[in-house]
N, CA, C and O atoms as a Maestro MAE file, in Angstrom:
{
 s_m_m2io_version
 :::
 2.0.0
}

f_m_ct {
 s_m_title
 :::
 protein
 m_atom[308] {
  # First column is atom index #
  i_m_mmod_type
  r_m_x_coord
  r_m_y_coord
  r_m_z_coord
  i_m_residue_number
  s_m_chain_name
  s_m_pdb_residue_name
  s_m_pdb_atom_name
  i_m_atomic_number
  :::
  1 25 138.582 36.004 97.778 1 A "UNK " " N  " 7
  2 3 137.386 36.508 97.160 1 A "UNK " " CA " 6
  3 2 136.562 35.336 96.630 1 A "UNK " " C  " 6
  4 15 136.768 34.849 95.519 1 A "UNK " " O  " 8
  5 25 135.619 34.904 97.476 2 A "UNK " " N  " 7
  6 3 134.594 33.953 96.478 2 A "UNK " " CA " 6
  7 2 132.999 34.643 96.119 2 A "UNK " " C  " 6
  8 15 132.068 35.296 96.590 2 A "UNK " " O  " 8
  9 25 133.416 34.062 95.120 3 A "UNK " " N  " 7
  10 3 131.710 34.602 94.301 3 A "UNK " " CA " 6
  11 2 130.886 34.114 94.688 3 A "UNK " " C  " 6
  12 15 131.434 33.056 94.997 3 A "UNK " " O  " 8
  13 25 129.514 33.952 95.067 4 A "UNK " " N  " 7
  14 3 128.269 33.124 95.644 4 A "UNK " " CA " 6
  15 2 127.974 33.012 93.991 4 A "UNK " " C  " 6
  16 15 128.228 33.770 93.056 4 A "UNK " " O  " 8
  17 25 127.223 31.516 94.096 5 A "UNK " " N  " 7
  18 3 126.606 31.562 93.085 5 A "UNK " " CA " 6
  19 2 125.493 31.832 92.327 5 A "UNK " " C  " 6
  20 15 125.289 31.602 91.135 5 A "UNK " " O  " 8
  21 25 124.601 32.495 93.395 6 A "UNK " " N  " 7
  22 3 123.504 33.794 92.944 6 A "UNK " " CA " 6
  23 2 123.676 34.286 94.094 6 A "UNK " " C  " 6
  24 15 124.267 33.803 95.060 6 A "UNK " " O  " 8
  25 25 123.011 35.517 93.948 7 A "UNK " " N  " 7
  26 3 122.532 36.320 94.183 7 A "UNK " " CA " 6
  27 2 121.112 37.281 94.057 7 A "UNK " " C  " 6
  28 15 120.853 37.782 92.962 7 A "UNK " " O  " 8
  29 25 120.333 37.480 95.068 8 A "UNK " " N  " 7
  30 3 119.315 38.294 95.273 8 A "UNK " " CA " 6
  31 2 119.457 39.307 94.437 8 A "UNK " " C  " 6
  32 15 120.515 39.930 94.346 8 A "UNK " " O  " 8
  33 25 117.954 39.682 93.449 9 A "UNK " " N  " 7
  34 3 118.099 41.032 93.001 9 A "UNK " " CA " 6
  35 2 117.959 41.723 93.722 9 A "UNK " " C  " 6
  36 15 118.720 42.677 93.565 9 A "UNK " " O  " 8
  37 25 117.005 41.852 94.979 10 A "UNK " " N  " 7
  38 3 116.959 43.236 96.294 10 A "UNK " " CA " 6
  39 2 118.505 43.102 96.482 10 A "UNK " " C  " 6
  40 15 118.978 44.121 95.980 10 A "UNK " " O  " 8
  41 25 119.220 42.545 96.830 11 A "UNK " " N  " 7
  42 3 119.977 42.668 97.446 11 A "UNK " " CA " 6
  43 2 121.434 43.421 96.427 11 A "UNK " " C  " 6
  44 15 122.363 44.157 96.761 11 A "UNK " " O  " 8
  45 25 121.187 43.031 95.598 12 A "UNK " " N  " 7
  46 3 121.764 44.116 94.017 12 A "UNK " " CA " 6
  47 2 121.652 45.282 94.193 12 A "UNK " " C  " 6
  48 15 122.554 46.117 94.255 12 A "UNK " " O  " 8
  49 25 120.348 45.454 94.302 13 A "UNK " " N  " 7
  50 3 119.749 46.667 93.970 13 A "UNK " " CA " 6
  51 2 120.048 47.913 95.138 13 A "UNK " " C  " 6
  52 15 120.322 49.093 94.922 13 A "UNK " " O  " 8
  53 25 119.886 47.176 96.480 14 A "UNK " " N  " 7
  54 3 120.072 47.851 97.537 14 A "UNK " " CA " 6
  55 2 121.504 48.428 97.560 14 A "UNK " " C  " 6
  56 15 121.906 49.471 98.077 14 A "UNK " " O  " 8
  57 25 122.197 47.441 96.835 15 A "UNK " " N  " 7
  58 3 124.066 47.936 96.964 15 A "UNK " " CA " 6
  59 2 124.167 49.208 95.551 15 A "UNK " " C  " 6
  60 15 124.805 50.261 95.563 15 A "UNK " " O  " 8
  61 25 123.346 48.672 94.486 16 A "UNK " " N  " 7
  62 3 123.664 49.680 93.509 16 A "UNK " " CA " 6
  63 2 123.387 51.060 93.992 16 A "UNK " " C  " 6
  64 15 124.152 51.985 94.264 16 A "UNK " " O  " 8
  65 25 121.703 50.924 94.037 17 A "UNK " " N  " 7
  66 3 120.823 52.339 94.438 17 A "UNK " " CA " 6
  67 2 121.147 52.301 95.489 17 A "UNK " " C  " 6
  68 15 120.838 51.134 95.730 17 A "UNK " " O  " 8
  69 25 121.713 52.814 96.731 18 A "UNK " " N  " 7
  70 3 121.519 53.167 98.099 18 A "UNK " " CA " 6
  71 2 120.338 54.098 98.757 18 A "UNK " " C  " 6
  72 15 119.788 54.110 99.858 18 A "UNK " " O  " 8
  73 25 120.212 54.858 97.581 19 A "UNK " " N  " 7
  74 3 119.688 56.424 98.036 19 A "UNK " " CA " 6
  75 2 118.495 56.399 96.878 19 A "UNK " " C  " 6
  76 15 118.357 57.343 96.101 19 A "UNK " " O  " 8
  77 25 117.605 55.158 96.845 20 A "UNK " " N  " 7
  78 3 116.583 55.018 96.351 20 A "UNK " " CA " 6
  79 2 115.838 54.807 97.218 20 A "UNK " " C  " 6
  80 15 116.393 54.315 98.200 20 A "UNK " " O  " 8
  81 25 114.610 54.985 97.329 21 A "UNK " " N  " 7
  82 3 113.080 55.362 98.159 21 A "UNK " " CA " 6
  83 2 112.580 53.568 98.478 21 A "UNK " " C  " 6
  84 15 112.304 53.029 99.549 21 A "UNK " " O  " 8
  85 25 112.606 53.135 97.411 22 A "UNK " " N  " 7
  86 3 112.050 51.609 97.935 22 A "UNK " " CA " 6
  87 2 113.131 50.580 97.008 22 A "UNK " " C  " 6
  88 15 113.782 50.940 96.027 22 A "UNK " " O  " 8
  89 25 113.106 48.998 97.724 23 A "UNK " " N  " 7
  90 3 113.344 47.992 96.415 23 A "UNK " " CA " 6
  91 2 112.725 48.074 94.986 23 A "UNK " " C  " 6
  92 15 113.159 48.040 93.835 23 A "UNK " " O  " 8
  93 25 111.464 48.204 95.616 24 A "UNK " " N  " 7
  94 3 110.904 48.073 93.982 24 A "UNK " " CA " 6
  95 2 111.112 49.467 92.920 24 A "UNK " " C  " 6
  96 15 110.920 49.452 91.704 24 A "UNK " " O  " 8
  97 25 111.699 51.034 94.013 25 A "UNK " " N  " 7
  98 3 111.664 51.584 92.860 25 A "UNK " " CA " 6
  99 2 113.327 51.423 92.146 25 A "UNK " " C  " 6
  100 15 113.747 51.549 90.995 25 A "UNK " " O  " 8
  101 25 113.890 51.133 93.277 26 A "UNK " " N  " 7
  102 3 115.412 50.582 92.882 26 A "UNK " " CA " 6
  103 2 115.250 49.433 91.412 26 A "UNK " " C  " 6
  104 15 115.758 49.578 90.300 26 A "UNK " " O  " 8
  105 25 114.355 48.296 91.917 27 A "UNK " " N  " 7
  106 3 114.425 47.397 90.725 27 A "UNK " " CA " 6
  107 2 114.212 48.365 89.431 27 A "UNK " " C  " 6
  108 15 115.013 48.349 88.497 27 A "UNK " " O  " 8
  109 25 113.052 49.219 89.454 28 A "UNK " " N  " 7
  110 3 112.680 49.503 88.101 28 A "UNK " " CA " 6
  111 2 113.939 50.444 87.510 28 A "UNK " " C  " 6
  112 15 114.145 50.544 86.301 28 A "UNK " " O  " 8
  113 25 114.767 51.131 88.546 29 A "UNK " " N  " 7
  114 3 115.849 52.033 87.680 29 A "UNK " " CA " 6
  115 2 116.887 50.763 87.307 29 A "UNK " " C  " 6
  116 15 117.727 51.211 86.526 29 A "UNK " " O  " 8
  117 25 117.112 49.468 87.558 30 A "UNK " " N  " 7
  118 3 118.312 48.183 86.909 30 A "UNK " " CA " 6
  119 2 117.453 47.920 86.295 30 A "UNK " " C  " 6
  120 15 117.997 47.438 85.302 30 A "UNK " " O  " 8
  121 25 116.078 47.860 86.082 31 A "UNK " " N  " 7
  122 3 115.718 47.219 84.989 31 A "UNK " " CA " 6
  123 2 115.527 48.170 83.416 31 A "UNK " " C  " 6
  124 15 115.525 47.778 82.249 31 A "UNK " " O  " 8
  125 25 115.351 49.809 84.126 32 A "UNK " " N  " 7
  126 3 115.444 50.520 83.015 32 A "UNK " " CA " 6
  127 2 117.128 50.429 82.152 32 A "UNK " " C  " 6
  128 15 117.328 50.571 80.946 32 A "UNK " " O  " 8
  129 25 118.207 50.136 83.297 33 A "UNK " " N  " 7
  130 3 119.962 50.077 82.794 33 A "UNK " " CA " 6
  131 2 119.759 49.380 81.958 33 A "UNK " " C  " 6
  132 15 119.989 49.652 80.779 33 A "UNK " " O  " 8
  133 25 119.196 48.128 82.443 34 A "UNK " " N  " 7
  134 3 119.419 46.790 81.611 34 A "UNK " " CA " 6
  135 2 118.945 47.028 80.095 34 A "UNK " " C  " 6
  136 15 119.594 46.657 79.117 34 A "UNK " " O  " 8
  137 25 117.593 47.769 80.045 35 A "UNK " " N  " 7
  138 3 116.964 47.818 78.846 35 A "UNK " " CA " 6
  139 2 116.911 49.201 77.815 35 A "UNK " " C  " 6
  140 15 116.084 49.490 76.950 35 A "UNK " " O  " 8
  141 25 118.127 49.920 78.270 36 A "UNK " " N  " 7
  142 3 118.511 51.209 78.017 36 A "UNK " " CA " 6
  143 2 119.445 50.157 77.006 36 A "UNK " " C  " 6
  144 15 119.190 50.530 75.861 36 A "UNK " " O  " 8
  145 25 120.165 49.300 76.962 37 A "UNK " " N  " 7
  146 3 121.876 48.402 76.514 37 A "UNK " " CA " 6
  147 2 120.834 47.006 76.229 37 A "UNK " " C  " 6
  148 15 120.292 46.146 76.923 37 A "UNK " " O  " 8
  149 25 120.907 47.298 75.029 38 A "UNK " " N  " 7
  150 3 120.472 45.892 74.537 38 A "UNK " " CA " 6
  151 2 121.665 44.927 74.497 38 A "UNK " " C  " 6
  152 15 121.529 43.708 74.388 38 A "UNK " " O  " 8
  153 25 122.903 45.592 74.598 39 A "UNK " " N  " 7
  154 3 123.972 44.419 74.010 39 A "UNK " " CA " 6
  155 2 124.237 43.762 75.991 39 A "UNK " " C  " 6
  156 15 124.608 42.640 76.334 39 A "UNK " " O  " 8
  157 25 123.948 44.719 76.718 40 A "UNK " " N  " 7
  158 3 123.731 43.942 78.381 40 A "UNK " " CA " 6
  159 2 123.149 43.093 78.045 40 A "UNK " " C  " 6
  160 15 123.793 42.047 77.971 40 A "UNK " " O  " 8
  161 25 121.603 43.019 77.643 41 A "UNK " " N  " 7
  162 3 120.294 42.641 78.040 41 A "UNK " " CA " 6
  163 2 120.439 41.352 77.410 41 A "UNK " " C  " 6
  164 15 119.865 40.406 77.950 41 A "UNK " " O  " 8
  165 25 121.406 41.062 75.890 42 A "UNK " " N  " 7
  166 3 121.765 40.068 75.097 42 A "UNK " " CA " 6
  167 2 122.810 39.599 76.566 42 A "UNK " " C  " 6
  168 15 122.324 38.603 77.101 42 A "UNK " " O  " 8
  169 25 123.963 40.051 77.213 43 A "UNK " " N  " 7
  170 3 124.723 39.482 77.385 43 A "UNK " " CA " 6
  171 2 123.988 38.198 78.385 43 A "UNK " " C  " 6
  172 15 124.010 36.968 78.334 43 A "UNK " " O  " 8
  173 25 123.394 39.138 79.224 44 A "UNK " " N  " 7
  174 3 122.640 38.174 80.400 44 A "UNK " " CA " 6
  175 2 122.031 37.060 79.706 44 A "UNK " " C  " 6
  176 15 122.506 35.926 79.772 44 A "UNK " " O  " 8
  177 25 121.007 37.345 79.049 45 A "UNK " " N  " 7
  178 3 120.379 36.044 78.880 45 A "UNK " " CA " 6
  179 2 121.100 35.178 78.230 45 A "UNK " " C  " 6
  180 15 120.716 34.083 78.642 45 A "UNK " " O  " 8
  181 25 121.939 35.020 77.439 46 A "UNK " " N  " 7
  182 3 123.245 34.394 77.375 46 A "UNK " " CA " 6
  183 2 124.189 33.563 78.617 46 A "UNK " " C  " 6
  184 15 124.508 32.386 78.789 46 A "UNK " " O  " 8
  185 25 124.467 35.009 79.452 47 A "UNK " " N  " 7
  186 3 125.074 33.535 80.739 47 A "UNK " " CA " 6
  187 2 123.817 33.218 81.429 47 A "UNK " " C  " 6
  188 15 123.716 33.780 82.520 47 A "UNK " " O  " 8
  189 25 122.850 32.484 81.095 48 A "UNK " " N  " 7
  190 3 122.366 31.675 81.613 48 A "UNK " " CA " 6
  191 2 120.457 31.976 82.208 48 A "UNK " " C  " 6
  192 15 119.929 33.002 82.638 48 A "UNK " " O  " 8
  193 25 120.202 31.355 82.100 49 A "UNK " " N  " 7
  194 3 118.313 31.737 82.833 49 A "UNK " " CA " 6
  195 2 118.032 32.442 83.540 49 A "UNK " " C  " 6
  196 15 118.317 32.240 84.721 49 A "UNK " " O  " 8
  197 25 117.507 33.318 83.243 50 A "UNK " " N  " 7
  198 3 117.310 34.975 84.160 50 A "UNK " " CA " 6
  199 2 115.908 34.013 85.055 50 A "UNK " " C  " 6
  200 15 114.840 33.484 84.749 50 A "UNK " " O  " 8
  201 25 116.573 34.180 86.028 51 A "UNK " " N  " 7
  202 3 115.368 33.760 87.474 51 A "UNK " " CA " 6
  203 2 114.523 34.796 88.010 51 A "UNK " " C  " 6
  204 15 114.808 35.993 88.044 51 A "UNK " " O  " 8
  205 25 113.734 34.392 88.322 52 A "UNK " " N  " 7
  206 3 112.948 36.020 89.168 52 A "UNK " " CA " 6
  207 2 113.221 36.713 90.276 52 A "UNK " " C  " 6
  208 15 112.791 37.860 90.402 52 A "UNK " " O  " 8
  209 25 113.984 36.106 91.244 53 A "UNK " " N  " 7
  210 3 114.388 36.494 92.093 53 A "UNK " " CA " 6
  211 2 115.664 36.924 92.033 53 A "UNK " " C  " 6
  212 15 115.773 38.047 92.527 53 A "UNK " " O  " 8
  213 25 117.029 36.313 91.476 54 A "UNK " " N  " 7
  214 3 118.424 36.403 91.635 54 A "UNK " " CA " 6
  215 2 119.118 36.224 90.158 54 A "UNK " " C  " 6
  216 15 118.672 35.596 89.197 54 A "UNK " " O  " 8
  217 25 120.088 36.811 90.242 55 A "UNK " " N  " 7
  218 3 121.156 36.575 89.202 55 A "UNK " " CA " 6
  219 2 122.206 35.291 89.440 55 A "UNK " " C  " 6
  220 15 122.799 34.966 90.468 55 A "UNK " " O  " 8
  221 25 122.216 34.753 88.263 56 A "UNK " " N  " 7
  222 3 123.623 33.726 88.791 56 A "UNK " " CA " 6
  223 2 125.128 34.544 88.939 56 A "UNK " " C  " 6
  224 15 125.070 35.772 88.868 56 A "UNK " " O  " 8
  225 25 126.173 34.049 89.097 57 A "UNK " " N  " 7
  226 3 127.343 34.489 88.954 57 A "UNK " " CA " 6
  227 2 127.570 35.298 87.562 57 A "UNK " " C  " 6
  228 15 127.809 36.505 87.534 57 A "UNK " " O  " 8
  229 25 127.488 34.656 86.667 58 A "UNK " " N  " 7
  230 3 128.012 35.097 85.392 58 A "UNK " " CA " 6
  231 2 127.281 36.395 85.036 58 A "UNK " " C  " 6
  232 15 127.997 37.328 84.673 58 A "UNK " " O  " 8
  233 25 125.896 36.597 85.091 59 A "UNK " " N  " 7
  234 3 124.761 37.471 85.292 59 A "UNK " " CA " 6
  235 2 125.519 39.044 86.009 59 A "UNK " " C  " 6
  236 15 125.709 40.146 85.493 59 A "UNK " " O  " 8
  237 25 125.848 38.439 87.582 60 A "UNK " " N  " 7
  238 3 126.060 39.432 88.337 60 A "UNK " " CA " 6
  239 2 127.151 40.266 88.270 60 A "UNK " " C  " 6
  240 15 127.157 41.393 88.765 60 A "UNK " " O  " 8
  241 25 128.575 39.502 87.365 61 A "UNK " " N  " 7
  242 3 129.837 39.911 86.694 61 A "UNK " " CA " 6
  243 2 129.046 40.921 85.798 61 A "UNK " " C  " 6
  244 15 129.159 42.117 86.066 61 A "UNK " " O  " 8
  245 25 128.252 40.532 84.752 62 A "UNK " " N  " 7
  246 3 128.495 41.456 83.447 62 A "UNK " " CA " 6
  247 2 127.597 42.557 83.904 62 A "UNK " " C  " 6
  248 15 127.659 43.585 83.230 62 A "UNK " " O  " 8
  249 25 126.515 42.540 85.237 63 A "UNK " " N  " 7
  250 3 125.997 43.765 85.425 63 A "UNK " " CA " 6
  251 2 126.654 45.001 85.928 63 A "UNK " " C  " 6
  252 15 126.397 46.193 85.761 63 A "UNK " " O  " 8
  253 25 127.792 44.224 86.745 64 A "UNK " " N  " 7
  254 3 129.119 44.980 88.112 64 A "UNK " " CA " 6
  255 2 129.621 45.381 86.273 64 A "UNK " " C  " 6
  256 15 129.298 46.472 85.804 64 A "UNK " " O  " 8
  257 25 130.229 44.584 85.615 65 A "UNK " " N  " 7
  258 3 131.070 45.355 84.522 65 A "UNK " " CA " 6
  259 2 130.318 46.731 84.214 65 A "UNK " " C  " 6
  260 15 130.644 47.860 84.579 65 A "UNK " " O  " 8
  261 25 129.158 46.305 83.397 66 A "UNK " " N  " 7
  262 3 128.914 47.572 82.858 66 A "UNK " " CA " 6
  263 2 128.302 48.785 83.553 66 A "UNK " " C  " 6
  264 15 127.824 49.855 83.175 66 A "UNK " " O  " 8
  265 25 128.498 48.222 84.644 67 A "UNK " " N  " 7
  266 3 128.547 49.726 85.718 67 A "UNK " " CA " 6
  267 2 129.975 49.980 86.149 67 A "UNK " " C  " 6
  268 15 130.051 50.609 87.205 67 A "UNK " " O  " 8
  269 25 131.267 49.603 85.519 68 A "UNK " " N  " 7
  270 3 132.319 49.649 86.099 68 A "UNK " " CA " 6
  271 2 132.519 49.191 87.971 68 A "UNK " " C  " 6
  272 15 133.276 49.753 88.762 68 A "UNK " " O  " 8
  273 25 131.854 48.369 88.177 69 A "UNK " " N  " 7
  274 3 132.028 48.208 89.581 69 A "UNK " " CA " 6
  275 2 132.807 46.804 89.335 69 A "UNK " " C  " 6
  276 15 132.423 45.952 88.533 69 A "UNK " " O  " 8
  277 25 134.248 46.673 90.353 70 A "UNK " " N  " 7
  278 3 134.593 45.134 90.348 70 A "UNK " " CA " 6
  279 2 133.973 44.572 91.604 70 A "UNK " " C  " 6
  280 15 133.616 45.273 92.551 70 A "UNK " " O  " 8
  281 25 133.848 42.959 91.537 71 A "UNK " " N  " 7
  282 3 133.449 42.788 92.232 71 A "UNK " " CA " 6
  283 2 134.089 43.085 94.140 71 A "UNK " " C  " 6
  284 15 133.379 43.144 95.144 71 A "UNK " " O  " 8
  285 25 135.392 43.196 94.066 72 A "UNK " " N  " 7
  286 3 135.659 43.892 95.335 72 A "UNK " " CA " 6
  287 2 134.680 45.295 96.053 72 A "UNK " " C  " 6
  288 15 134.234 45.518 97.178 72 A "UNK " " O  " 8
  289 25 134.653 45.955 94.875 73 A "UNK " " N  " 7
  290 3 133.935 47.085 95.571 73 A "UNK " " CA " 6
  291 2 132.580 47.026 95.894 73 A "UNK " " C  " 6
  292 15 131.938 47.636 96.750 73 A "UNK " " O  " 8
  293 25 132.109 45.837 94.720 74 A "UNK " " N  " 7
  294 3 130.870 46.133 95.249 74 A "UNK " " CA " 6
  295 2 130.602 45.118 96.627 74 A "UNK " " C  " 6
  296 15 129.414 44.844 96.798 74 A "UNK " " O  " 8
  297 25 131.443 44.610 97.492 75 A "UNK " " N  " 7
  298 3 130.929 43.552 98.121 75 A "UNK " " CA " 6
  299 2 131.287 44.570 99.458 75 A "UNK " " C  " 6
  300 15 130.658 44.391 100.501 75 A "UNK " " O  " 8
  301 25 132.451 45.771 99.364 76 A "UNK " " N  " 7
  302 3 132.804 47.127 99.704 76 A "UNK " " CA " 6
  303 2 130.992 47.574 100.122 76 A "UNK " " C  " 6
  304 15 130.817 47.353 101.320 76 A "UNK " " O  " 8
  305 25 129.897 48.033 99.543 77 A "UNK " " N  " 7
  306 3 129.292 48.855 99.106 77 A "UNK " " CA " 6
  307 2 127.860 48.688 100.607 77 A "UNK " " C  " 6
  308 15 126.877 49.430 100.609 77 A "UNK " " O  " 8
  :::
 }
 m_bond[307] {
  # First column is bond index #
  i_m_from
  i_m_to
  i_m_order
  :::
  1 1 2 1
  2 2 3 1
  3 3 4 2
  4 3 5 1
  5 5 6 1
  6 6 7 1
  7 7 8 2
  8 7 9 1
  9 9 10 1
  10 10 11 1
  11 11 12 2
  12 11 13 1
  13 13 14 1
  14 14 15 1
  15 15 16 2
  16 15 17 1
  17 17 18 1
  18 18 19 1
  19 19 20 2
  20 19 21 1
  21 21 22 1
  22 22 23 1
  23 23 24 2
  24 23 25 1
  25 25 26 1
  26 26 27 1
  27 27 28 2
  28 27 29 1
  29 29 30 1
  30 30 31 1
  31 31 32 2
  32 31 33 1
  33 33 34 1
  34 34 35 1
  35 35 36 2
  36 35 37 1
  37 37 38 1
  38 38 39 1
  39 39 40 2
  40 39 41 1
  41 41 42 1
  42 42 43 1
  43 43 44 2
  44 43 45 1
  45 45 46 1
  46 46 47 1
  47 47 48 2
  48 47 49 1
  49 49 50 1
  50 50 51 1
  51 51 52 2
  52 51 53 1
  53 53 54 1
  54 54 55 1
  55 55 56 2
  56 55 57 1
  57 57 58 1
  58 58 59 1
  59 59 60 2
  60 59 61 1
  61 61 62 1
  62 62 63 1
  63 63 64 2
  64 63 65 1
  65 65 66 1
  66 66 67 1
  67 67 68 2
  68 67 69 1
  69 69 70 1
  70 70 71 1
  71 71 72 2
  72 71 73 1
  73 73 74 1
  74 74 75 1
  75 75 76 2
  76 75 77 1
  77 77 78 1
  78 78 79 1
  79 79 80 2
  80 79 81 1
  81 81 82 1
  82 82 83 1
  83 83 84 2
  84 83 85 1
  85 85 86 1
  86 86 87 1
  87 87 88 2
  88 87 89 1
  89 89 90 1
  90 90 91 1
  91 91 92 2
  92 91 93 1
  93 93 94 1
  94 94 95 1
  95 95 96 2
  96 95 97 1
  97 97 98 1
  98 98 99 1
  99 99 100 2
  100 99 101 1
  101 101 102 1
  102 102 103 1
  103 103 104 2
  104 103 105 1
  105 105 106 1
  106 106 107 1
  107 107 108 2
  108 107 109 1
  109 109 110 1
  110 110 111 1
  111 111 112 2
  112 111 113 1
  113 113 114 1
  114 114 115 1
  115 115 116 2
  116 115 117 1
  117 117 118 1
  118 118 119 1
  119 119 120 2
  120 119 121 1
  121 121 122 1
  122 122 123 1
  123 123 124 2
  124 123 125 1
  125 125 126 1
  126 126 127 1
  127 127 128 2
  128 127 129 1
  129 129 130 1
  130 130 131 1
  131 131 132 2
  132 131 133 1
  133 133 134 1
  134 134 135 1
  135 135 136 2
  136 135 137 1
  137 137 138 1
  138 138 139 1
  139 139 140 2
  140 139 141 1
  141 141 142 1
  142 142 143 1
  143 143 144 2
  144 143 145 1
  145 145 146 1
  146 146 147 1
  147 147 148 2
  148 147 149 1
  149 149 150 1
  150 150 151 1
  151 151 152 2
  152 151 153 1
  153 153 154 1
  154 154 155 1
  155 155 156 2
  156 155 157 1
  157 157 158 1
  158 158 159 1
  159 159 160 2
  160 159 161 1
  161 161 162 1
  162 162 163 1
  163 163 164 2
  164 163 165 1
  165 165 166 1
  166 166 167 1
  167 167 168 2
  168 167 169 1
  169 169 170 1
  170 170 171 1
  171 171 172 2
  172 171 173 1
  173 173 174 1
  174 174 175 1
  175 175 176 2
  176 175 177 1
  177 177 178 1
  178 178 179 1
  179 179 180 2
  180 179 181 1
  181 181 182 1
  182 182 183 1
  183 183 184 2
  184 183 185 1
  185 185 186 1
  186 186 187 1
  187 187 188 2
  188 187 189 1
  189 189 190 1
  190 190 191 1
  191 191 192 2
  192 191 193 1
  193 193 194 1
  194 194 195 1
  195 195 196 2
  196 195 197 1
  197 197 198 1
  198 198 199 1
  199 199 200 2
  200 199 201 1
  201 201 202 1
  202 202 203 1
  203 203 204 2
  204 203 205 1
  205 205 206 1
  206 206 207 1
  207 207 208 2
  208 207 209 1
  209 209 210 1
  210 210 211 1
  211 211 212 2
  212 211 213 1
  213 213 214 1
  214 214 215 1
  215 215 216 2
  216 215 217 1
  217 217 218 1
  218 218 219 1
  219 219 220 2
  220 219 221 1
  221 221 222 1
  222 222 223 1
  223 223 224 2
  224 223 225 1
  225 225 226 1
  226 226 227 1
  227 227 228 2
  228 227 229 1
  229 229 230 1
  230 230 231 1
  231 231 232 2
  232 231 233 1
  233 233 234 1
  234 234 235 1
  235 235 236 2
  236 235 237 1
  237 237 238 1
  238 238 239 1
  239 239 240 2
  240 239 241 1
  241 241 242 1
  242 242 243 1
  243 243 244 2
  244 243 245 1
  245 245 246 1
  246 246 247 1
  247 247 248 2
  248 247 249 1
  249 249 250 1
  250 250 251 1
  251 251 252 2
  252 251 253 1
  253 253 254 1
  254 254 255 1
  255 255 256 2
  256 255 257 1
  257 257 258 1
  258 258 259 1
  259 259 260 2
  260 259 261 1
  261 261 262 1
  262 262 263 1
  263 263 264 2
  264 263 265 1
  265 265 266 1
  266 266 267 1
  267 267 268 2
  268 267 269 1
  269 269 270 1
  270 270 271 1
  271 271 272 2
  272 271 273 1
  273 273 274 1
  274 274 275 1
  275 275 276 2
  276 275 277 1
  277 277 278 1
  278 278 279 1
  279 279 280 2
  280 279 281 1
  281 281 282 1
  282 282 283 1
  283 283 284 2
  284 283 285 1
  285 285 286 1
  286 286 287 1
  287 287 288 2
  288 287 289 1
  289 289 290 1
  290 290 291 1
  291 291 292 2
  292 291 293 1
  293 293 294 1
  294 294 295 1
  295 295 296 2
  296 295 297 1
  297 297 298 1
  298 298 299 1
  299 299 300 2
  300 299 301 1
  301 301 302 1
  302 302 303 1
  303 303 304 2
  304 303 305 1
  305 305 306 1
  306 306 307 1
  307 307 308 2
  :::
 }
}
């Protein structure tokens, strides 16, 4: 199992939402998760510089956590 060390938010988003209408409306339902959980929204910017495009590793762990997804499944997805 190796982790990349970012990752694409489309490409997040596409694995989270499957059965969402577009990327962008996918982004806006992770960005509503994110900002529904302030103690997420603290965790991220914490591991490290939220980029515009991608999450780093540490980023992409604590989002898979608090959706209960490990990273096996979601690479599964």
């Amino acid at each position: 199992m190796i982790i990349p060390r970012t990752i694409l938010k489309q490409d997040l988003v596409k694995k989270l939402y499957p059965n969402s209408i577009s990327i962008k409306s996918a982004m806006q339902q992770l960005r509503r998760e994110i900002d529904i959980c302030p103690a997420l929204k603290e965790k991220i910017a914490h591991a490290g510089r939220t980029r515009y495009h991608y999450y780093n590793k540490q980023q992409l762990l604590l989002i898979l956590e608090h959706f209960s997804i490990s990273f096996e499944e979601f690479e599964k997805l």
